[in-house]
N, C-alpha and C positions, 0 to 999 in steps of 0.2 A: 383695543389694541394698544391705544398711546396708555393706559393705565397699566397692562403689561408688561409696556416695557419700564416704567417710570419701577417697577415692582425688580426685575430683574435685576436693573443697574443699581438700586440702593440695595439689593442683596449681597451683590457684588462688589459696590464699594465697602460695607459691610463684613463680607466674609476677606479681605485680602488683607487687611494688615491684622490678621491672626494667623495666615500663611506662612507670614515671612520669613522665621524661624526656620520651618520648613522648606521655602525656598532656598534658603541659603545651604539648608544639608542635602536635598536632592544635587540643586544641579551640581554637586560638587560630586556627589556619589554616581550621580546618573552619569558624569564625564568621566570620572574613575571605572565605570562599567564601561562606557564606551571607547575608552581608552587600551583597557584590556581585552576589549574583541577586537578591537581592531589591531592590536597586536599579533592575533591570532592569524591574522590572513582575513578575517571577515570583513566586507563591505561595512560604511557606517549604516545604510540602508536597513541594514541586520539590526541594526541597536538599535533601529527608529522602532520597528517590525516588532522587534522582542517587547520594547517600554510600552506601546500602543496595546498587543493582544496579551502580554505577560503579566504586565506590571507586577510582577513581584521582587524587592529588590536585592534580597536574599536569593532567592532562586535565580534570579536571573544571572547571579557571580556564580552559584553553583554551575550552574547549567554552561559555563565557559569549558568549565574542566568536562563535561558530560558530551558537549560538541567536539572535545578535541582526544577523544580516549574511546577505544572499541564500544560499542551501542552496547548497552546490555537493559533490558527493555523492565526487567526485573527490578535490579539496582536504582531504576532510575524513574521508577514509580514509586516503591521506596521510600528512598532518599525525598522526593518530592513530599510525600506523604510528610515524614519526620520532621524537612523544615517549614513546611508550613500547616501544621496540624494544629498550633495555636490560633488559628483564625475562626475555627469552629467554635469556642470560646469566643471571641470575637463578635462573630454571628449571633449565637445566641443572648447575648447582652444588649445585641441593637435590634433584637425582635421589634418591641413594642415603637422604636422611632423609626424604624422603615418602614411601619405599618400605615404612615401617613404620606409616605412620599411619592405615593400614585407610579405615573409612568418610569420617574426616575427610578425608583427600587432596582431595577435590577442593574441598572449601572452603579448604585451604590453600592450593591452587595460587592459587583466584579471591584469596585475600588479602593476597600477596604482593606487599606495597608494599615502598617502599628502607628505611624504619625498622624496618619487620618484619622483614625480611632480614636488615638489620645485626645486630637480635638474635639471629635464629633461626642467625645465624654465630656471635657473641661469646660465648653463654650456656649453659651448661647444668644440665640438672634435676640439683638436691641429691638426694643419696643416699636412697634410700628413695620419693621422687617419681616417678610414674611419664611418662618422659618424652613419650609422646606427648600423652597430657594439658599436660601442662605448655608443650610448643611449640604445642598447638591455642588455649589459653586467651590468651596472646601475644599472637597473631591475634587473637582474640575481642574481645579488649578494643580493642587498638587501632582496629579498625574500632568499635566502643564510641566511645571517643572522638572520632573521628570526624564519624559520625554525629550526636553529641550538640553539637557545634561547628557543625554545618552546621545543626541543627535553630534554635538561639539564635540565629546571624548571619542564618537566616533571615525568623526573627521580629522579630530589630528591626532589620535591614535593609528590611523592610515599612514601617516605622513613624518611624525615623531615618535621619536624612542623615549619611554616614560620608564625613570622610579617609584613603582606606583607603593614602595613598603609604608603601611602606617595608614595607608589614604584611608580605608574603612572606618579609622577614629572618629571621623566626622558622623556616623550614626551613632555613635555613643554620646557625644555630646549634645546632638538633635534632641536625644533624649530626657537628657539630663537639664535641658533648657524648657521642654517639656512641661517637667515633671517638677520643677521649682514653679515655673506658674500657676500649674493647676495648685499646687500646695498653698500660694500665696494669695489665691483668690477667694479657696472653700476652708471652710473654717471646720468642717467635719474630716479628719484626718485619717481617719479608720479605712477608707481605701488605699491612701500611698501607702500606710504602714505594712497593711495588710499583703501589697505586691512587694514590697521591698523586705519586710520578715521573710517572707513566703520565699522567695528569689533566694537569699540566705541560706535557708537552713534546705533549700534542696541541691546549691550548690555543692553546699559539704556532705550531703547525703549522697547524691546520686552523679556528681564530678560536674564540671563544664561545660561538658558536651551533652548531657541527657538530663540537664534537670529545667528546662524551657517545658514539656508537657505535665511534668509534675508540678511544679510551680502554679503553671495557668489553670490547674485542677484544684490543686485548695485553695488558690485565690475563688477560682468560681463558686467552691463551696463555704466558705467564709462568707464571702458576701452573700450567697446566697441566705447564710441564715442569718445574716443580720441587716435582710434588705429591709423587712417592715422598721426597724429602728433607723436604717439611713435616711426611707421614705417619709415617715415620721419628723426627722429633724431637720425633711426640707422643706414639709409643710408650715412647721412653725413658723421657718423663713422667707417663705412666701404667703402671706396669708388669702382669707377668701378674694378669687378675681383677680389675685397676680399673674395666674395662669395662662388669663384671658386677654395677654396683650398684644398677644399675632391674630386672636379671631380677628376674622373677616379674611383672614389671608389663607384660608384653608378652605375656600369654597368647593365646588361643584367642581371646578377647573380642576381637570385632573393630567398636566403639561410638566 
């Protein structure tokens, strides 16, 4: 028991200052969310409700406009469908690492937002940390944050009158804070390029508003055929038994 928990907390201290980033753009986004429902007339109660079983944070600004406009059950399956159809991609990329993560799996699946993601790609558990822990905690928190962004913009979106024009910047920069680290840590380049060419040329191909599923498709498919050369040139960088420095932390325990 006391080695589980001694296992937990060094995951945990471990997995939080790679959050941070992310903390700082949720609770900013998740009180911009809660700010604008509770403009709406909704309780912050609502914004707890939404962050906790939704957690999507694209959808969940949609879904403002879809609460306060005639139900159309159609539109709004949809709509849901189109902005978050990038997650299937998603999914299929984190086959092989949620294949280790026992009971947690399926809260991992459900918490697979694009910040989490970008992490659960860029980062991994220090030596002696055990990594499933360390990827489930990731998650944890960020929905953490979250949550606790949506809980305040709640409450004084109840109570105060907000200019909320511009706030949604703050997930572009999340990103872009992102996406410099991962570039500054791996020295094989051929994924940023790969998502940031790709983002490009289906902007001007297919506009603004529709080139998010095109994009995450010949990213998928790029990488896909030059996954044996990425795999390849991570092996050289890790040689034999670098692999093996979380065994022992992937037993039988399946918590």
């Amino acid at each position: 028991m006391k080695h589980h928990s001694d296992s937990k907390a060094a995951a945990l201290k471990a997995a939080f200052p790679h959050t941070i980033p992310v903390m700082l753009g949720y609770i900013f986004l998740g009180t911009a969310f809660g700010i604008l429902l509770g403009s709406k007339g909704y309780s912050f109660v609502w914004a707890i409700v939404m962050s906790f079983g939704i957690y999507a944070g694209s959808m969940q600004f949609v879904s403002i406009g879809i609460l306060t406009s005639p139900f159309d059950l159609a539109s709004a399956v949809l709509l849901t469908l189109s902005v978050n159809a990038r997650h299937i991609f998603y999914g299929l990329s984190m086959i092989e690492k949620f294949k280790k993560m026992g009971r947690m799996k399926p809260y991992m699946i459900f918490s697979l937002t694009d910040e989490t993601y970008s992490l659960l790609c860029s980062v991994e558990a220090p030596e002696g940390v055990d990594e499933r822990r360390f990827y489930f905690f990731i998650s944890l928190m960020n929905q953490f944050y979250w949550v606790l962004g949506s809980a305040i913009g709640g409450i004084a979106g109840s109570v105060f009158q907000f200019d909320s024009t511009g706030i949604d910047f703050a997930m572009t920069a999340l990103f872009v804070v992102i996406f410099v680290e991962q570039w500054e840590k791996n020295k094989n380049h051929l994924p940023a390029m790969t998502g940031v060419i790709s983002g490009i040329v289906c902007i001007l191909i297919f506009g603004k508003g529709k080139f998010i599923i095109p994009a995450m498709l010949v990213i998928f498919l790029i990488l896909s055929f030059f996954r044996r050369y990425m795999e390849d040139s991570a092996g050289k960088k890790n040689p034999a038994g670098a692999d093996k420095k979380t065994e022992g932390h992937h037993g039988s325990y399946n918590d």
